[in-house]
C-alpha positions as a printed NumPy array, in Angstrom:
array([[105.842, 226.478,  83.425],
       [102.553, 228.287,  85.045],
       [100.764, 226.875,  87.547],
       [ 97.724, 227.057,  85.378],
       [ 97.914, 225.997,  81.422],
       [ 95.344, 226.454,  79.231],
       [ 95.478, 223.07 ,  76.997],
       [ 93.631, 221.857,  74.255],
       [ 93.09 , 218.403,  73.155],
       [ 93.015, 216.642,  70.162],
       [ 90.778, 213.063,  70.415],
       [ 89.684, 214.416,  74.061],
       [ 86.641, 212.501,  74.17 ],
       [ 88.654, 209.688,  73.564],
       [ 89.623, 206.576,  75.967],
       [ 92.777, 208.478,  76.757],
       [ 91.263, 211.791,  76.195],
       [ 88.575, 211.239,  78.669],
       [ 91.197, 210.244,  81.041],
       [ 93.326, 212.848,  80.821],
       [ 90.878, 215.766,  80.706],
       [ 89.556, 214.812,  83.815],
       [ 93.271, 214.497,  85.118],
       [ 94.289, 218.208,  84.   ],
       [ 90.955, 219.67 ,  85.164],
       [ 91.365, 217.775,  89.256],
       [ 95.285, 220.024,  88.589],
       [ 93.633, 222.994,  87.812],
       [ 94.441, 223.365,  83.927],
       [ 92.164, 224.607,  81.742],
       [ 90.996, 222.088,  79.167],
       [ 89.908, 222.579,  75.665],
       [ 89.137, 219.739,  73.461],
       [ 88.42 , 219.535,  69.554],
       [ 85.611, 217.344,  68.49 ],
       [ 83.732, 216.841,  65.132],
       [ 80.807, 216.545,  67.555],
       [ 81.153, 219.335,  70.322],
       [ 79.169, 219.407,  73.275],
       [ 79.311, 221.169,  75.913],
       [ 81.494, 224.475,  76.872],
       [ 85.015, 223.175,  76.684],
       [ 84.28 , 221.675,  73.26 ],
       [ 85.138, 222.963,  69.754],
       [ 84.309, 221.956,  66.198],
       [ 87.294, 220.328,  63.828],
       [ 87.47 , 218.324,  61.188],
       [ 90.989, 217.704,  59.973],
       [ 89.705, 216.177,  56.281],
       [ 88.063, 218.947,  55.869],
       [ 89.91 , 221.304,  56.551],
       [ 88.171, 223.182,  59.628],
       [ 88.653, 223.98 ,  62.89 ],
       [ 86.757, 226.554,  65.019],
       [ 89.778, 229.043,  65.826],
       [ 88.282, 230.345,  69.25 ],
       [ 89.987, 226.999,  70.808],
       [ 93.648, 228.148,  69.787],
       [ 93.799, 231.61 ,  71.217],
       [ 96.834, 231.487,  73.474],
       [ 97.098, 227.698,  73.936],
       [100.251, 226.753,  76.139],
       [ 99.927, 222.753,  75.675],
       [ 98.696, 220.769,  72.587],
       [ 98.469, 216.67 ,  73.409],
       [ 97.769, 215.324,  69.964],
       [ 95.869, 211.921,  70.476],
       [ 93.416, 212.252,  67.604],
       [ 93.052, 208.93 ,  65.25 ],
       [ 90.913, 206.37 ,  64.151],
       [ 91.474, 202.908,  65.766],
       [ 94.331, 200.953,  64.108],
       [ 92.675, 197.152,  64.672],
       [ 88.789, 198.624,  64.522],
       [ 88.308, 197.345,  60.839],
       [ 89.987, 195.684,  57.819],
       [ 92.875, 197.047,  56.106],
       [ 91.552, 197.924,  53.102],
       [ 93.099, 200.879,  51.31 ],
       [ 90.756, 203.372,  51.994],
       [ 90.814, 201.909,  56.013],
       [ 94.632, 202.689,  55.84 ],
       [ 94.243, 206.293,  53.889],
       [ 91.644, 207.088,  57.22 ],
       [ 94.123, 205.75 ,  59.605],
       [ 97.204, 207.94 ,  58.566],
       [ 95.095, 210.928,  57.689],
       [ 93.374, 210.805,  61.189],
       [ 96.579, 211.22 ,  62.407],
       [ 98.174, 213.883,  60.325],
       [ 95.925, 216.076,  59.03 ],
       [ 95.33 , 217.596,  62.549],
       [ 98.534, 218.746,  63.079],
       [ 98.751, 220.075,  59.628],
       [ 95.391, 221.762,  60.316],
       [ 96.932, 223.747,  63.122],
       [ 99.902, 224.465,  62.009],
       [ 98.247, 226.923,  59.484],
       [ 96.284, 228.3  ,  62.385],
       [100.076, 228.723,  64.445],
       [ 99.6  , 232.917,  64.413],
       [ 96.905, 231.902,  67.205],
       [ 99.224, 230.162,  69.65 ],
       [102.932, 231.028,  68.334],
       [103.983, 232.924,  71.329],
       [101.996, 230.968,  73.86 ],
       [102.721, 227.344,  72.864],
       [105.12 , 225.912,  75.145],
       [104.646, 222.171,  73.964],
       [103.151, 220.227,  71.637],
       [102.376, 215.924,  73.307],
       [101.76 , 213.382,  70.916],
       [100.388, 210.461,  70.88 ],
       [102.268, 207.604,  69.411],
       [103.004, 203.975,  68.921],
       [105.4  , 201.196,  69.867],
       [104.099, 199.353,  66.678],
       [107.02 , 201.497,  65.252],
       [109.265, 198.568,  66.01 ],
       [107.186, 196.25 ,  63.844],
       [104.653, 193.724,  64.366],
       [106.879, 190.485,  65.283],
       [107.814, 188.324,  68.034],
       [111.441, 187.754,  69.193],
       [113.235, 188.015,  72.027],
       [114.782, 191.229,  71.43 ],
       [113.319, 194.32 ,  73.952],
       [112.757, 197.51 ,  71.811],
       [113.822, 200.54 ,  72.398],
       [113.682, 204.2  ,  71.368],
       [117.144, 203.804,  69.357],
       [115.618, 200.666,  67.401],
       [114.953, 201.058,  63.851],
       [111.58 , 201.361,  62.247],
       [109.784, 198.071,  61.564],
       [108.663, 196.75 ,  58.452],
       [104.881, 196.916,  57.418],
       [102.111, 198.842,  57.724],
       [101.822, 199.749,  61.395],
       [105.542, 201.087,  61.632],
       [104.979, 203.441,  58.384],
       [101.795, 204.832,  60.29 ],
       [103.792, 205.773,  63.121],
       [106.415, 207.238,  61.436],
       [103.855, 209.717,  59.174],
       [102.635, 210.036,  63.117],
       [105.586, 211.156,  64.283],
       [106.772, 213.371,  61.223],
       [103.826, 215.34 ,  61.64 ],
       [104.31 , 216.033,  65.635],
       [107.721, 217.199,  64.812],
       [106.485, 219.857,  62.583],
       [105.883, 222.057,  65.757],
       [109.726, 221.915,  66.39 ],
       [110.054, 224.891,  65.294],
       [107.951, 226.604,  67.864],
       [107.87 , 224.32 ,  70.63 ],
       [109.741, 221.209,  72.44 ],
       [107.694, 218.63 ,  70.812],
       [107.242, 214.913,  72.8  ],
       [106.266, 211.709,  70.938],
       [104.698, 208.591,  73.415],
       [105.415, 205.314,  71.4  ],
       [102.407, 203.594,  73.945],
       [101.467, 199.758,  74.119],
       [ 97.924, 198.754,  74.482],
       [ 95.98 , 200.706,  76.901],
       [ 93.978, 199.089,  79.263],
       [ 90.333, 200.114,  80.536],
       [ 87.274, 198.495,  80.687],
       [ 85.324, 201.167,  79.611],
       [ 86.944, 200.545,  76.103],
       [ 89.461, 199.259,  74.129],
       [ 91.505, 196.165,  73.697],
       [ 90.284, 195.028,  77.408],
       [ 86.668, 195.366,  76.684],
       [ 86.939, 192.924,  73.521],
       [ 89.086, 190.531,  74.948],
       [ 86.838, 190.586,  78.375],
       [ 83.01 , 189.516,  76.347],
       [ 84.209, 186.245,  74.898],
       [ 85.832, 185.294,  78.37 ],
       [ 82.603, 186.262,  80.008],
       [ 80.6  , 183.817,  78.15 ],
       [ 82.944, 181.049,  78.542],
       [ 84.307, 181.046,  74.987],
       [ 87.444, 182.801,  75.565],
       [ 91.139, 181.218,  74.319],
       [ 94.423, 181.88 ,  73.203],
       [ 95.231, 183.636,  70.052],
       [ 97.682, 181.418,  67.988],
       [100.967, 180.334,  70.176],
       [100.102, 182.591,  73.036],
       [103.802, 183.376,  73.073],
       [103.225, 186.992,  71.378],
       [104.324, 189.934,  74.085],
       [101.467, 192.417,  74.849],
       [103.314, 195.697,  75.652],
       [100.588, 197.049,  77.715],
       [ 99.837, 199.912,  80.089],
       [ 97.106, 201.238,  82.605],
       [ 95.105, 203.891,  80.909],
       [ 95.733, 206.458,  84.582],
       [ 99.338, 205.771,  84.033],
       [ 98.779, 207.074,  80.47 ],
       [ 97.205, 209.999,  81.373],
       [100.041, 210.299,  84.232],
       [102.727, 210.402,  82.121],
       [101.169, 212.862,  79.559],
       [100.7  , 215.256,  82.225],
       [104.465, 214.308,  83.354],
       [105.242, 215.353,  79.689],
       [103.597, 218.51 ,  80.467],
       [105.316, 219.863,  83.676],
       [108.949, 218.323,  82.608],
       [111.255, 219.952,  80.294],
       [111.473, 216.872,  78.441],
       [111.216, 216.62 ,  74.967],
       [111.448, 213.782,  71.834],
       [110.363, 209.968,  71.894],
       [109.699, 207.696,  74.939],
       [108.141, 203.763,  75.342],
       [104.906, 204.428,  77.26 ],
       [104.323, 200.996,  78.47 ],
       [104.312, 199.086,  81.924],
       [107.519, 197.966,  83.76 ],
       [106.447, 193.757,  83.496],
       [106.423, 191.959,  80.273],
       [102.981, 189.864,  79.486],
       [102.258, 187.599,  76.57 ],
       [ 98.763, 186.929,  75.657],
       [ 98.274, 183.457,  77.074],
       [ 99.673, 184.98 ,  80.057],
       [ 97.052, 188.502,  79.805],
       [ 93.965, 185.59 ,  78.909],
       [ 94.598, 183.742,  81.591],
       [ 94.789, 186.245,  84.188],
       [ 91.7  , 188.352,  82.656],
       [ 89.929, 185.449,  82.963],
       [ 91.062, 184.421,  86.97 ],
       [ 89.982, 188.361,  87.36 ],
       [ 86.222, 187.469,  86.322],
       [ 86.284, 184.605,  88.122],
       [ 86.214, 181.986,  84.833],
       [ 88.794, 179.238,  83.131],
       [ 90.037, 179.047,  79.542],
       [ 88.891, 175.589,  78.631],
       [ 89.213, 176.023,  74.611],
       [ 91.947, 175.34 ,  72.669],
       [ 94.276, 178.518,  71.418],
       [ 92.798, 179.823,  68.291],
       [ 94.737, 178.919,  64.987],
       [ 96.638, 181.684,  63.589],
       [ 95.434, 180.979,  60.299],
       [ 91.859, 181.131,  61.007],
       [ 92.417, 184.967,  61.91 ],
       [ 94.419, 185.648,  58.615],
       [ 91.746, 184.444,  56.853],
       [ 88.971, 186.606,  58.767],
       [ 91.365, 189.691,  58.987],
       [ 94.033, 189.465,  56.418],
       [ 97.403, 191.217,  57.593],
       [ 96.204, 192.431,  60.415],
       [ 95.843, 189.165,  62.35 ],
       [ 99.632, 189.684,  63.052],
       [ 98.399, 192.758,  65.258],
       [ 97.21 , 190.046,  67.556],
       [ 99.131, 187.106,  66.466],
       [102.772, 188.817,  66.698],
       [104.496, 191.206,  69.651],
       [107.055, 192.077,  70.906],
       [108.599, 193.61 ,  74.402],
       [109.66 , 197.481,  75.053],
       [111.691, 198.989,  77.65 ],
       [110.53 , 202.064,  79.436],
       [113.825, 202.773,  80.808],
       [114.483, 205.832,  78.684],
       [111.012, 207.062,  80.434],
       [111.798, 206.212,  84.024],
       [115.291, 207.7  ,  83.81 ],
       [112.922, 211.392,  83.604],
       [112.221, 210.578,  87.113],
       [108.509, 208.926,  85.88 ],
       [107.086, 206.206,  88.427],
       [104.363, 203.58 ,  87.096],
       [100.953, 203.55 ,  89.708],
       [100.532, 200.085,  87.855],
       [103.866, 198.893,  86.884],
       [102.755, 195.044,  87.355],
       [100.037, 193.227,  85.321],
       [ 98.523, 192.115,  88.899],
       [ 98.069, 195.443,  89.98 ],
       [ 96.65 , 197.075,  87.35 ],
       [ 94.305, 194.375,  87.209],
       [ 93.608, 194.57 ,  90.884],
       [ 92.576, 198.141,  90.269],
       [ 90.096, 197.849,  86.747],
       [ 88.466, 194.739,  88.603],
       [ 88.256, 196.484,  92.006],
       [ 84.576, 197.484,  92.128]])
């Protein structure tokens, strides 16, 4: 692989786009990204519903990382909520792929975002991995239209899929929200506690995408930390981090079915993944530990 790609980005001014564009810019890579609100230089107009893209970001593209999609636990599931949700997710690829005569002979991989929700939303204490079966519900049958539509570039690249847990960062995310209640003292336990969180620090993410990048490695890999957590375990220790104590009582599972319908279990159920398969590629964790990464989003 050159020294210097030119990549573009799908969902760059995302919480892991963000990341990662910086990332590839401090190793010299030219960065593209594809926005339905463009600004600045190294942005381009898209809009996979639609149908659109502006074609002056494909020219000659080496690397495509694929992390467009609308947030899986932002809103209900109602059926237009679920339609969005897949369609973020596969339209863009689909939109490309017509566009292929503009990056055929340069594209040397296509990175894709993914999800270890593939395994289902459930708690045992079975560790997933890549070889498990898809999961039953809605969150496995979004990651497998997810997948399907990163393999589509098989035929003209290696094509990676990152199955990743929740990614933590306090600018955003699943962090953020579980950080304001605990901040105002009104933080607790969601139903048993006993759900696993896979979880992983949002530099690691970007890490291992650009590990993706430079590796001849190719097909589906658990993106998530080394340690195991489970969410009285991640309260509790948020909490220590801003200096507070959980005092409530958990919060009854049912009271979260009834405000969010199926996907309470999103919260409610989890279960572990190994990221063996991903460490055999020679990838190290910077925050393999809850404590660490903790350490280092609490730091300033």
């Amino acid at each position: 692989m050159n020294t210097n790609q030119t990549v573009l980005i799908t969902g760059g001014t995302g919480l892991v786009g963000s990341e990662l564009s910086n990332v590839l810019k401090d190793n010299g890579h030219t960065v593209r990204i594809l926005s339905r609100t463009p600004q600045g230089a190294d942005q381009y107009y898209w809009d996979p519903e639609k149908g659109k893209s502006d074609i002056d970001a494909l020219h000659n593209v080496n690397v495509i990382f694929h992390l467009a999609g609308a947030g899986i636990a932002d809103k209900n599931w109602t059926s237009s909520r679920k339609k969005l949700i897949i369609d973020s997710r596969v339209k863009g690829p689909e939109l490309l792929l017509k566009h292929k005569n503009f990056f055929e002979k340069s594209l040397e991989a296509f990175i894709s975002s993914s999800g270890v929700s593939y395994y289902g939303v459930k708690t045992t204490d079975h560790i997933c991995t890549e070889d498990d079966p898809e999961g039953d519900g809605f969150p496995p049958h979004c990651v497998e239209l997810w997948e399907e539509a990163a393999d589509q570039f098989s035929e003209i690249c290696r094509v990676v899929k990152m199955r990743t847990g929740i990614v933590l960062s306090r600018k955003s995310g699943a962090l953020q929200r579980l950080e304001k209640p605990i901040r105002y003292g009104f933080g607790a336990t969601l139903g048993s506690g006993k759900q696993w969180i896979p979880w992983v620090h949002n530099h690691d993410v970007a890490r291992a995408y650009c590990f993706a990048m430079e590796r001849q490695i190719s097909g589906v890999y658990n993106l998530v930390a080394n340690e195991h957590i489970n969410n009285k375990q991640l309260t509790r220790s948020v909490a220590k981090s801003l200096g507070k104590s959980i005092w409530l009582p958990p919060v009854p599972g049912f009271l979260l079915k009834l405000a969010y319908g199926k996907m309470a279990n999103l919260v409610l159920q989890g279960s572990r993944s190994s990221n063996a398969k991903l460490v055999s590629t020679g990838f190290t964790f910077q925050f393999p530990d809850f404590d660490s990464a903790l350490a280092d989003l609490y730091k300033d």
